[in-house]
C-alpha positions in Angstrom: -84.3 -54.1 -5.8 -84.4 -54.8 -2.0 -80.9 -55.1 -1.5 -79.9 -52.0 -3.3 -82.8 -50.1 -1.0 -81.3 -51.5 1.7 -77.7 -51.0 1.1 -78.9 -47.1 0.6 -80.5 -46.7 3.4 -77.8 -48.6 5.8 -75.5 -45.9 4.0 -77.4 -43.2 4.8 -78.1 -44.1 8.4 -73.8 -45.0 8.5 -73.4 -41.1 6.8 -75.8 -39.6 9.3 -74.0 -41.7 12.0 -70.1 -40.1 11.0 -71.8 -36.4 10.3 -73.0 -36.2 13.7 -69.4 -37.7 15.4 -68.2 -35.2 13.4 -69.9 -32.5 14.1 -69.7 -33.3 17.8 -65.6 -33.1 17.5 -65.6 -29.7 15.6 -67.8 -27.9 13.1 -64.9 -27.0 11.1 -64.2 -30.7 10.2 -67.8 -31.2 9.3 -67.9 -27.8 6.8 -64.6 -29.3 5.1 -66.5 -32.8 4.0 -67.6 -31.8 0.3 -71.1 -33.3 1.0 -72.4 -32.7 -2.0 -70.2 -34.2 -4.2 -70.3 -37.1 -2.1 -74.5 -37.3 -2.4 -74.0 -37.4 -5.8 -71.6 -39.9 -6.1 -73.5 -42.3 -4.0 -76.9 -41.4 -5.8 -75.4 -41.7 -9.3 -73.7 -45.0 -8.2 -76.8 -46.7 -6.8 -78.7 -45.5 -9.9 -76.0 -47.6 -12.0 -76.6 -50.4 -9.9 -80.0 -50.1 -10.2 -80.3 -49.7 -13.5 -77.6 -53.3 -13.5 -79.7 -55.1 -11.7 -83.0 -54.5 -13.3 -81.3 -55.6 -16.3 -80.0 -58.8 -15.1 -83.6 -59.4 -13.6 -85.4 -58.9 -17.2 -82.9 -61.0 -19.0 -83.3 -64.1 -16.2 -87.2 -63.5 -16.5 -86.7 -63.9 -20.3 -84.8 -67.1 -20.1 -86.9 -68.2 -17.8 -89.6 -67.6 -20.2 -87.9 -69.6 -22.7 -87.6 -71.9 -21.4 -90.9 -72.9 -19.6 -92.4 -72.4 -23.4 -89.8 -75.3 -24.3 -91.2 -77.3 -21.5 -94.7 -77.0 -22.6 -94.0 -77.7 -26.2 -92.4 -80.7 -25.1 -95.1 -81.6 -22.8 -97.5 -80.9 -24.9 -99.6 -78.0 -23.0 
């Protein structure tokens, strides 16, 4: 979950970063970025690869799981 939080927030900071070189060159270049549309995007986007990535987790921890209760069995514990 780190990485995604930190992939976020180096977006951000690289958004922020543009917005202001852009709004240094001209206000009129800055009004015509459809910034909203563009927040959602990359909100609904790092949601999906939130929700990807949680997944992923669960199903390792559940193999992982699995297998440790095979290990025991075979061990004996």
């Amino acid at each position: 979950m780190r990485g995604a939080r930190w992939a976020g927030a180096a977006a951000l900071r690289g958004g922020a970063a543009g917005a202001g070189w852009a709004k240094s060159r001209g206000g009129e270049l800055l009004e015509r970025i459809p910034t909203e549309q563009i927040e959602h995007d990359v909100r609904e986007t790092v949601a999906e690869a939130r929700e990807r990535i949680d997944g992923f987790v669960r199903s390792e921890l559940g193999d992982l799981r699995r297998t440790l209760r095979r290990q025991r069995k075979r061990l004996g514990v």
